[in-house]
C-alpha positions as CSV (number, residue, x, y, z in Angstrom):
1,X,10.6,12.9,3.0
2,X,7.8,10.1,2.6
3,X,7.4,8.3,6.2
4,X,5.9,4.6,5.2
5,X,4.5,3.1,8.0
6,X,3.6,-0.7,8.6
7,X,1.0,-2.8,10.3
8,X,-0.5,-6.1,10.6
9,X,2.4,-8.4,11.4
10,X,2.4,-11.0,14.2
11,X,2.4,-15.0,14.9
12,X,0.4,-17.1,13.1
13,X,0.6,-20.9,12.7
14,X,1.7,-22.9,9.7
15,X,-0.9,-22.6,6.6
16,X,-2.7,-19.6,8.4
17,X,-2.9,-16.1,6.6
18,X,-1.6,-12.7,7.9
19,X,-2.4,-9.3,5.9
20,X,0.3,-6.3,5.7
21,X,-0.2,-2.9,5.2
22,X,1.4,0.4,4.6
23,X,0.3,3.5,4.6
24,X,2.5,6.4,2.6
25,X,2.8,9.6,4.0
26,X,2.7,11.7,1.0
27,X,1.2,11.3,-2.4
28,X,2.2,8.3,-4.2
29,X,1.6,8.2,-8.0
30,X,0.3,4.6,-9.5
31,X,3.6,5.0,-11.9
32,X,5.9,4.8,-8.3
33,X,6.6,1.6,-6.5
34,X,5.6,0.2,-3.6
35,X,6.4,-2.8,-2.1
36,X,7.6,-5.2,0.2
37,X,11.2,-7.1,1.5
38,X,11.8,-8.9,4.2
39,X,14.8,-10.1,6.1
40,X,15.3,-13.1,8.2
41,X,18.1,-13.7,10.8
42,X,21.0,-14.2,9.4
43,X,20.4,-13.8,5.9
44,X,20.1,-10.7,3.9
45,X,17.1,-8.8,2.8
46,X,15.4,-10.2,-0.3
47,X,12.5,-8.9,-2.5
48,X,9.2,-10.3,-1.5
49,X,6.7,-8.5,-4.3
50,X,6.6,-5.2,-5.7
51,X,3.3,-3.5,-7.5
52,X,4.2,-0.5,-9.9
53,X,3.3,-0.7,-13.5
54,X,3.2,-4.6,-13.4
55,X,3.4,-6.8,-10.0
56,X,6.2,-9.0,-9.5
57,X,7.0,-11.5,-6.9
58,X,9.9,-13.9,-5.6
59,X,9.5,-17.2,-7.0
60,X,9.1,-18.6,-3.0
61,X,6.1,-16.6,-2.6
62,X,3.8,-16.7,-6.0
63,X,0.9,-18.3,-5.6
64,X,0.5,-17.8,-2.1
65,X,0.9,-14.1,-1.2
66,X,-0.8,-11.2,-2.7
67,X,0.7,-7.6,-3.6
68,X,-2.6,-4.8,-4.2
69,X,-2.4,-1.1,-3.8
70,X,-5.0,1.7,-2.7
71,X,-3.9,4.9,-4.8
72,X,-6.7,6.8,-3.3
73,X,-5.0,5.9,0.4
74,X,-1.2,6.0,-0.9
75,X,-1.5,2.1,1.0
76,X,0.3,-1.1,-0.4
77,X,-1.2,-4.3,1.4
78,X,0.1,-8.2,1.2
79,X,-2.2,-10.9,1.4
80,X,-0.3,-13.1,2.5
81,X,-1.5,-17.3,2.9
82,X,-0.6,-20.7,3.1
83,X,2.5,-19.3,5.4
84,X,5.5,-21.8,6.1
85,X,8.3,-21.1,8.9
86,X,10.1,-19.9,6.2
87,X,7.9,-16.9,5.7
88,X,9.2,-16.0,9.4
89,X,11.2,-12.7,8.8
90,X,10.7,-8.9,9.3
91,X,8.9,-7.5,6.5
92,X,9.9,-3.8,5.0
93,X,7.6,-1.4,3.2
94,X,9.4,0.0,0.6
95,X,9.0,2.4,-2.0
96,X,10.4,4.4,-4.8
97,X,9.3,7.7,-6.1
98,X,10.0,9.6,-9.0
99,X,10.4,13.2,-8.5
100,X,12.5,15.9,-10.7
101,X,14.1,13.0,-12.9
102,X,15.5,11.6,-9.8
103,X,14.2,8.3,-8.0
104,X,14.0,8.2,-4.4
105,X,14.0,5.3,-1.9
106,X,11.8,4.6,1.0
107,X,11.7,2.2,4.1
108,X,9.4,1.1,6.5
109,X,10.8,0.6,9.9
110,X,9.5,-3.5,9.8
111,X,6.8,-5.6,11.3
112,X,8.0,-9.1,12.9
113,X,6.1,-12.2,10.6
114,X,6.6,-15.4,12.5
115,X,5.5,-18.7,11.5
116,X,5.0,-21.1,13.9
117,X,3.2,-24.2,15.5
């Protein structure tokens, strides 16, 4: 059971910069993903990026945050800058591993983002 474990959240103002990361618990190959949601109230949880063979992000974010990964510390970070109050949500680690043909998904327990003057 991989434990994922997020850090780096808080309040910054409009345009500022904040800088996730999560650590993995066990080994995490380069070929798994890792990754991050988030959901805002009211509104469902939506993909924010993802890093496993290639990165991929939500068109709201590209340009402005970053997804990078630390093998060596089984650690996903996201840079995340030029923050609107429409970043404001909790963000999610997840992951998903490949083990014995079968994928397996992991959560974060969330860090609160908020965006605001």
């Amino acid at each position: 059971q991989v434990q994922l474990v997020e850090s780096g959240g808080g309040l910054v103002q409009p345009g500022g910069s904040l800088r996730l990361s999560c650590a993995a618990s066990e080994t995490i190959f380069s070929t798994d993903t890792m990754g991050w949601y988030r959901q805002a109230p009211g509104k469902e949880r939506e993909l924010v990026a993802t890093s496993g063979r290639i990165a991929n992000y939500a068109d709201s974010v590209k340009g402005r945050f970053t997804i990078s990964r630390d093998n060596s510390k089984d650690t996903v970070y996201l840079q995340m800058n030029s923050l609107k109050p429409e970043d404001t949500a909790v963000y999610y680690c997840y992951a998903q591993t490949i083990r014995l043909s079968r994928a397996w998904d992991y959560w974060g327990q969330g860090t609160q983002v908020t965006v605001s003057s």
